[in-house]
C-alpha positions as CSV (number, residue, x, y, z in Angstrom):
1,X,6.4,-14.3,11.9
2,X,2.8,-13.2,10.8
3,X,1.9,-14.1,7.1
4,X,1.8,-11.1,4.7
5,X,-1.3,-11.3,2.1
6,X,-1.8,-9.2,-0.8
7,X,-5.2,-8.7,-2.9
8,X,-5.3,-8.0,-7.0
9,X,-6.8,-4.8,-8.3
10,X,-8.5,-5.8,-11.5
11,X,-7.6,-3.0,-13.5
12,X,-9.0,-5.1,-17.1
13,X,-12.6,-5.1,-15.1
14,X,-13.8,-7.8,-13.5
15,X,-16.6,-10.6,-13.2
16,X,-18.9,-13.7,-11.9
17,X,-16.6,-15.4,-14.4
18,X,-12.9,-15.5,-15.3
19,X,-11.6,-12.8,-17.1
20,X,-8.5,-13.8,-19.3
21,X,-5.6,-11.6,-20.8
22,X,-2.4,-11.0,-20.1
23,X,1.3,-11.9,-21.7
24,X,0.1,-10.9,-24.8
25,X,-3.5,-12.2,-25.3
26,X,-6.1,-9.8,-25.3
27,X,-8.8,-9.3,-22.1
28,X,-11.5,-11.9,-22.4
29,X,-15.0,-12.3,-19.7
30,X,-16.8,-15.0,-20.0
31,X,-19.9,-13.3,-18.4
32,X,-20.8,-9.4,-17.7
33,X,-18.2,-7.5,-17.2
34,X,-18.0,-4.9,-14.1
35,X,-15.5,-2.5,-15.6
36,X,-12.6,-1.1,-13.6
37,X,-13.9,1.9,-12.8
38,X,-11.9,3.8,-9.5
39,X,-15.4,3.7,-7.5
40,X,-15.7,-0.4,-8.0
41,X,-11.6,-0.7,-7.2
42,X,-11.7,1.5,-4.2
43,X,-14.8,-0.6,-3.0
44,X,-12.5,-3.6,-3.6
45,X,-9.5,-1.9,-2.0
46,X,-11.4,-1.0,0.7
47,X,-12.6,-4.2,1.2
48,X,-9.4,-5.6,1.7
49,X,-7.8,-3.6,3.7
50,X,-10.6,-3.7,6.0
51,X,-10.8,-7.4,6.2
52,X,-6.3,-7.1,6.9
53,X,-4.6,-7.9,3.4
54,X,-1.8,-5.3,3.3
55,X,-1.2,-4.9,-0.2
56,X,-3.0,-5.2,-3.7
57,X,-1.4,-5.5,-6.9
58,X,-1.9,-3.9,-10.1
59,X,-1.1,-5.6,-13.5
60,X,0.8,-3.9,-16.3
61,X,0.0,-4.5,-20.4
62,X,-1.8,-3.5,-22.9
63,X,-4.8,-5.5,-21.8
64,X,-5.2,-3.0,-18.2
65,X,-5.4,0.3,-17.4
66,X,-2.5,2.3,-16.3
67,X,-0.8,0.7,-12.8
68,X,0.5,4.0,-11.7
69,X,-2.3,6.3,-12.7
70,X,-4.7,3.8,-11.1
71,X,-3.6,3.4,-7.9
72,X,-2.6,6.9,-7.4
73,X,-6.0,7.6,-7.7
74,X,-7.6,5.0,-5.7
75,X,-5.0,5.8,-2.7
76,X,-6.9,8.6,-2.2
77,X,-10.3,6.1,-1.6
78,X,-8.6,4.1,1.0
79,X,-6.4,4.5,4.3
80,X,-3.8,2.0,4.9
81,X,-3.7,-0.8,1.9
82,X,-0.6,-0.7,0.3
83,X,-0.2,-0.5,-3.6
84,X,2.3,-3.4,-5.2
85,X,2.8,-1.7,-8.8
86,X,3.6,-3.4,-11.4
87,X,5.4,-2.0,-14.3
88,X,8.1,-2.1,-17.0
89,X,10.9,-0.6,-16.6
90,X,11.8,-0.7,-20.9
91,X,9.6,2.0,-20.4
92,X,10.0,4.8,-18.4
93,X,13.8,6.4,-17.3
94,X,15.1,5.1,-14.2
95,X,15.8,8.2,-13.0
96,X,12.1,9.3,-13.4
97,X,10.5,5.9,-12.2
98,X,12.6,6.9,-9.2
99,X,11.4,10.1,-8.9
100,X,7.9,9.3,-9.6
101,X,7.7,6.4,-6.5
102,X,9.5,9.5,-4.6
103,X,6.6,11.2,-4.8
104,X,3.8,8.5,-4.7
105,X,5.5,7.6,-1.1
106,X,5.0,11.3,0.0
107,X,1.5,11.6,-1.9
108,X,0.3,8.1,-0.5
109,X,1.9,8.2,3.2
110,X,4.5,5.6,2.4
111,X,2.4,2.7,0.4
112,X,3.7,2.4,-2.6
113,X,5.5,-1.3,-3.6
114,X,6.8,-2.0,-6.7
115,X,6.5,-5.5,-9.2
116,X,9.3,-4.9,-11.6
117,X,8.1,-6.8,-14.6
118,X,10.9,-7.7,-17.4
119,X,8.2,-8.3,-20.3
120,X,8.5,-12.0,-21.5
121,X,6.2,-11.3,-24.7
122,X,8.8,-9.6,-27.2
123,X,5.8,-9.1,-29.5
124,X,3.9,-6.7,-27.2
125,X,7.2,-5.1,-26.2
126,X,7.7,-4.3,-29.6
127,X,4.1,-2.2,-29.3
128,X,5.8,-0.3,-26.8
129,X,8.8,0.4,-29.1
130,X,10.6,-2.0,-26.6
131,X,12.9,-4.3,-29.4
132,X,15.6,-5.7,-27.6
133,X,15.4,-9.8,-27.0
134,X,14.5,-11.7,-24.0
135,X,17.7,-11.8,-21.9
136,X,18.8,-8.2,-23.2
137,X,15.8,-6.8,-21.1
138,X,16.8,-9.0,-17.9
139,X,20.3,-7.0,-18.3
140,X,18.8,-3.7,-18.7
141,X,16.3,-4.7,-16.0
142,X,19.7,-5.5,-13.5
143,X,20.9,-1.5,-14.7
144,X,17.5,0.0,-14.2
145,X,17.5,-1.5,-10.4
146,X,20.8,-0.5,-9.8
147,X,20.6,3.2,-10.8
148,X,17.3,3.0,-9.0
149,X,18.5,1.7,-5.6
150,X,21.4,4.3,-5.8
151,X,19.3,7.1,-6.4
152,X,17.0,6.3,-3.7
153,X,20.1,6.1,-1.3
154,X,20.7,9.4,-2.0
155,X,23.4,8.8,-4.5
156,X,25.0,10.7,-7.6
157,X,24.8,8.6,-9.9
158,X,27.0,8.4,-13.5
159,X,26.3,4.6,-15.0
160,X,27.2,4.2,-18.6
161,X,25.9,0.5,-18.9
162,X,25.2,-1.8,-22.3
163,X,21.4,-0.5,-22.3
164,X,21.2,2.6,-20.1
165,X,23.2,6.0,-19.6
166,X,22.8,8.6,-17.0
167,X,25.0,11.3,-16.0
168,X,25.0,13.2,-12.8
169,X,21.5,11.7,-11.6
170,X,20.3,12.7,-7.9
171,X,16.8,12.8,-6.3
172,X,15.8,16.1,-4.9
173,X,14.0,13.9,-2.6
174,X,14.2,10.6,-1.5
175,X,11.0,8.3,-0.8
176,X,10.6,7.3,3.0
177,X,10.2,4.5,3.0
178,X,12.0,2.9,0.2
179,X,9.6,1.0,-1.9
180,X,10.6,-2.8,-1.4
181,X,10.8,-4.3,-4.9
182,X,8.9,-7.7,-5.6
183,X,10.5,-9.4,-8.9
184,X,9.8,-12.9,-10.6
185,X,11.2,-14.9,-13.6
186,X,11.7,-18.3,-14.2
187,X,14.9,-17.9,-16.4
188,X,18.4,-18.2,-15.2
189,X,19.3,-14.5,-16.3
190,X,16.0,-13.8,-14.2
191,X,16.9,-15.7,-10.8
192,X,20.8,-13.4,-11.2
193,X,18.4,-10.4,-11.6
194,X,16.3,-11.2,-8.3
195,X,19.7,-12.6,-6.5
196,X,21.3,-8.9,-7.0
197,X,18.6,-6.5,-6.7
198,X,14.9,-8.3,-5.7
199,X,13.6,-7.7,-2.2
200,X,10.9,-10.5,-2.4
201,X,10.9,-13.1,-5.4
202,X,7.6,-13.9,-6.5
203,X,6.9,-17.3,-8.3
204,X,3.3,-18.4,-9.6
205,X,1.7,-21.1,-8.3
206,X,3.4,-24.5,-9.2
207,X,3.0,-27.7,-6.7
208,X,4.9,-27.3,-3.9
209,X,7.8,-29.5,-4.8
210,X,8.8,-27.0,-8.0
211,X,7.9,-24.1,-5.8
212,X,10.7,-25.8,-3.3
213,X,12.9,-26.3,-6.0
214,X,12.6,-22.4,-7.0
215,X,13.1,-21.1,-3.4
216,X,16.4,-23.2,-2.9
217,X,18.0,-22.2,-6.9
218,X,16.9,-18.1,-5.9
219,X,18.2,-18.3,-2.3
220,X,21.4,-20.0,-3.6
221,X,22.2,-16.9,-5.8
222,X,21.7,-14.4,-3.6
223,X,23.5,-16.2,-1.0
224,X,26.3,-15.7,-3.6
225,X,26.1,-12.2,-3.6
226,X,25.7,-11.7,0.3
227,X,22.2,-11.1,0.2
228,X,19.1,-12.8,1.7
229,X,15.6,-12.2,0.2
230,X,11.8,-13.2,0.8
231,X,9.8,-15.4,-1.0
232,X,5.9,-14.8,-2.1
233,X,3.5,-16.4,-4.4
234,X,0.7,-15.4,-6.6
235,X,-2.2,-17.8,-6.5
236,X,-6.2,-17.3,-7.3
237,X,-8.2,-18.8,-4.9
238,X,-11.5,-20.4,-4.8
239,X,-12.6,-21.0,-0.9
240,X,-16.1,-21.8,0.2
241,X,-17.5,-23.4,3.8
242,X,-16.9,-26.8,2.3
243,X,-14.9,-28.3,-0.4
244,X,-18.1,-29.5,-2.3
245,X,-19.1,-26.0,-3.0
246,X,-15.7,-24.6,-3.7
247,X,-15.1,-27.4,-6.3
248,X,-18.7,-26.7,-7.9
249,X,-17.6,-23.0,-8.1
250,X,-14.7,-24.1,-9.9
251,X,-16.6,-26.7,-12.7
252,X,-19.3,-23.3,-13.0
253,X,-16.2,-20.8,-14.3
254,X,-14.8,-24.2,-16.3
255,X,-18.1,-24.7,-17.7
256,X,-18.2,-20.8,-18.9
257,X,-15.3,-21.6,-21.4
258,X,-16.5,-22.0,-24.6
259,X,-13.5,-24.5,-26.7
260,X,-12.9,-21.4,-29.2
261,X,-12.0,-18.8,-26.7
262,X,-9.3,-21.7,-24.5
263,X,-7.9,-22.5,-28.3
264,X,-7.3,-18.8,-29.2
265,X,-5.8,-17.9,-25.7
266,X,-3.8,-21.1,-25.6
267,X,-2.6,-20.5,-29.1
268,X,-1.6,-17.1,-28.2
269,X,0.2,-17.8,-24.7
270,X,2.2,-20.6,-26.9
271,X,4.2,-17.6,-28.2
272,X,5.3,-16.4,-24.8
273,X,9.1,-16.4,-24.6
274,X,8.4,-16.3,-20.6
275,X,9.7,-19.8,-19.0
276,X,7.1,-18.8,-16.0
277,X,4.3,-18.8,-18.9
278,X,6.0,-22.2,-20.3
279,X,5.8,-23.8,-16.9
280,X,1.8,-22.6,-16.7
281,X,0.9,-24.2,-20.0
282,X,2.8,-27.4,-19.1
283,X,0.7,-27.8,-15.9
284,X,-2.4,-28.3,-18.2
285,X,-1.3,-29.0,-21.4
286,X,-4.3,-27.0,-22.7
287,X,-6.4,-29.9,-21.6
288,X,-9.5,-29.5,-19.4
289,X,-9.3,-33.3,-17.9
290,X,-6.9,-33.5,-14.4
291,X,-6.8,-30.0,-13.4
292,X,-6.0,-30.8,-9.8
293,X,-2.4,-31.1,-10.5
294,X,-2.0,-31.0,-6.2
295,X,-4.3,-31.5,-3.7
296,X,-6.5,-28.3,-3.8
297,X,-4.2,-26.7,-6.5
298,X,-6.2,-26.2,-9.7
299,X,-4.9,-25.4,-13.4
300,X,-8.1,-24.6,-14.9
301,X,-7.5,-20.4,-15.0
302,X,-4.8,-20.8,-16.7
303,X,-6.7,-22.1,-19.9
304,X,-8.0,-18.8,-20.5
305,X,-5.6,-16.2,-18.6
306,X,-2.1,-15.7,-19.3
307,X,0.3,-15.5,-16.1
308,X,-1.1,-16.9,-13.0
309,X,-2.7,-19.6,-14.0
310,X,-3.6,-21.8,-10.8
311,X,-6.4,-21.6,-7.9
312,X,-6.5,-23.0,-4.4
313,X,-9.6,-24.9,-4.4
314,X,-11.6,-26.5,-1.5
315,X,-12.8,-25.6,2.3
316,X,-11.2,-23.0,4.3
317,X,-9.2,-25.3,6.4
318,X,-8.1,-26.9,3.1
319,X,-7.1,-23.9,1.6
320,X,-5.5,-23.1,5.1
321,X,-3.5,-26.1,5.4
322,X,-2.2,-25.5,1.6
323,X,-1.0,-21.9,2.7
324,X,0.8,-23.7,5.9
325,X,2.3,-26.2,3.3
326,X,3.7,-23.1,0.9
327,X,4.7,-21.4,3.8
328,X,6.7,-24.0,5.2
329,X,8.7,-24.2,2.0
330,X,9.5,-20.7,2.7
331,X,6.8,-18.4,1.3
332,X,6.3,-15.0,3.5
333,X,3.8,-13.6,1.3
334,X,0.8,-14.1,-0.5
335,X,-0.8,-12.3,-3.8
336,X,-3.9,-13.7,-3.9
337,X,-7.6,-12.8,-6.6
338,X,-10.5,-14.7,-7.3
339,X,-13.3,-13.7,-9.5
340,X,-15.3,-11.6,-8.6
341,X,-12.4,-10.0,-6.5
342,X,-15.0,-7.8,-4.5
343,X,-17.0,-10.6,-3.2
344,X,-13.7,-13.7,-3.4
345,X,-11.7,-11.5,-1.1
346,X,-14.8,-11.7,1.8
347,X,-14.5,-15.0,1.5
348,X,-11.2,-15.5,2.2
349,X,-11.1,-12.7,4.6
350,X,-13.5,-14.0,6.8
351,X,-12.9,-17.9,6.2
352,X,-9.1,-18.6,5.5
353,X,-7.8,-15.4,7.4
354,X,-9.3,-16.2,11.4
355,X,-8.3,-20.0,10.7
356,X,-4.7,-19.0,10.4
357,X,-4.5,-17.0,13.0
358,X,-5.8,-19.3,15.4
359,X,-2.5,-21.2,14.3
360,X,-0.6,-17.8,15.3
361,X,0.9,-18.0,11.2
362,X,-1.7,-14.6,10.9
363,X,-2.3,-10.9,12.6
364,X,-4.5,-8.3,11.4
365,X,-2.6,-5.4,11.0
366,X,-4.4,-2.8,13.0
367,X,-6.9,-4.8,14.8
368,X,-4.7,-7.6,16.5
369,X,-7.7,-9.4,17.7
370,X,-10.3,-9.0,14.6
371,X,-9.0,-12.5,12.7
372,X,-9.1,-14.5,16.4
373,X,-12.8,-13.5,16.5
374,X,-13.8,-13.6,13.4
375,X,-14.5,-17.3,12.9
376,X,-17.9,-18.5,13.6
377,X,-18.2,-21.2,16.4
């Protein structure tokens, strides 16, 4: 089975240095910031699907511009990359977010995938006129997929449930394909969520032991329910041609945060109700001493960025060999950024990428051969 690898559309701009936001904190570069304009994201979305990621995801929040809107737009910039959209689905109708990837599959030739996101920051929820607690969004998060999934198998469909009501719902269309939907959560109403209704669980990126532990507690559930699902992460990476300069790429964006900025983030992401974002903060402990909490796994992002917090660091047959470990545990797929994305994505395109498919774990998707001869001798 050929490893799946997704890019990151930086949709609160991007930079030579890490730019933070996210779960509630506000968007933060440490540097010049190249806004997120569609020409710079279609040049990084071309990019990647020329180099054979098949996907980029788009964040949701206050701190990013519109996930939808966004890639809608850029689709029309590129050929083949699919879109993993992330959104909220407090937020929208279920019937209309099913109508609305209806048409983005017809609009986009099929390449649309969607991140359901719960919201684990109740006080930017509330921004959104979103007041229900933590778990009551998980359960309204379970109705939302299920209308959903009915309507998109061409269903009629009456649910009357604790948070959501529709009567007589139908699709005059139905998308082709159906959008596979990628959901994470940390929480035990989260893994029943992802058990029932996820295609593909994503988890952030925790040393492989927890990451084990995750895979085996999700799988379990939706064993329960008769289902089977796939497993991806979400990493940043950091790959150079040796592990010296990888590592000094990494002190460079540490040294770019100035104490102020990692207290105010820090203080902010404490407020998270997310157990994902608890799990984060514990790998650091806000602390910028023993950041290699794995070989080649490195904490430091998540000082100043809320949500994925952690980088693989080192060569590209390090970084390679950590992939093989991941996968091995069960990961599929891969969401992967680095900062700047445009330039961090060549380099794991053209180091990481042909390394793996030497080891037959990686194809390029419409240029079999391109990742075999790719690798300088």
């Amino acid at each position: 089975m050929s490893l799946t690898f997704h890019w990151f559309l930086p949709t609160n701009g991007d930079s030579r240095h890490v730019v933070g936001g996210g779960h509630g904190t506000p968007a933060t570069a440490f540097g010049r910031n190249r806004p997120p304009t569609v020409a710079y994201l279609s040049q990084i979305a071309r990019a990647a699907e020329d180099l054979g990621f098949v996907g980029a995801l788009t964040p949701t929040g206050a701190w990013c511009e519109d996930a939808w809107l966004t890639t809608a737009m850029v689709s029309q910039h590129t050929e083949r990359l699919k879109f993993l959209v992330a959104f909220r689905p407090g937020f929208v109708s279920p019937t209309l977010a099913a109508q609305m990837a209806s048409t983005f599959q017809r609009q986009s030739g099929g390449r649309l995938l969607l991140n359901v996101v719960t919201g684990g920051e109740s006080h930017e929820q509330r921004a959104y006129g979103d007041f229900l607690d933590k778990d009551a969004r998980y359960r309204r998060t379970g109705e939302f997929l299920q209308i959903v999934r009915e309507l998109w198998q061409g269903k009629t469909v009456d649910l009357s449930g604790e948070h959501l009501r529709v009567e007589d719902a139908t699709l005059a269309r139905l998308p082709d394909p159906v959008p596979e939907v990628y959901f994470g959560g940390s929480s035990p109403i989260a893994g029943e969520v992802a058990a029932r209704h996820a295609d593909v669980y994503l988890t952030w990126g925790e040393p492989p032991a927890a990451v084990a532990e995750k895979i085996a507690w999700v799988r379990a559930l939706a064993e329960k329910e008769g289902r089977s699902i796939r497993f991806g992460i979400r990493l940043h990476v950091i790959t150079r041609d040796t592990a010296e300069q990888a590592w000094a790429e990494a002190r460079r964006l540490l040294d770019g945060f100035d104490a102020e900025t990692v207290r105010a983030v820090q203080a902010g992401l404490a407020r998270s109700a997310s157990e994902g974002q608890r799990r984060m903060l514990a790998l650091h402990g806000g602390s910028r001493d023993d950041l290699e909490i794995h070989p080649n796994l490195w904490a430091g992002i998540g000082l100043v960025r809320g949500g994925a917090g952690t980088a693989l660091v080192g060569s590209h047959d390090e970084v390679a060999e950590r992939i093989v470990e991941y996968h091995r545990l069960g990961i599929d797929e891969f969401v992967l950024s680095g900062y700047p994305h445009l330039e961090e994505a060549y380099w794991f395109g053209e180091g990481v990428l042909p390394r793996l498919a030497e080891q037959g774990l990686w194809t390029h998707p419409v240029r079999p051969e391109a990742g075999k001869t790719a690798r300088p001798s």
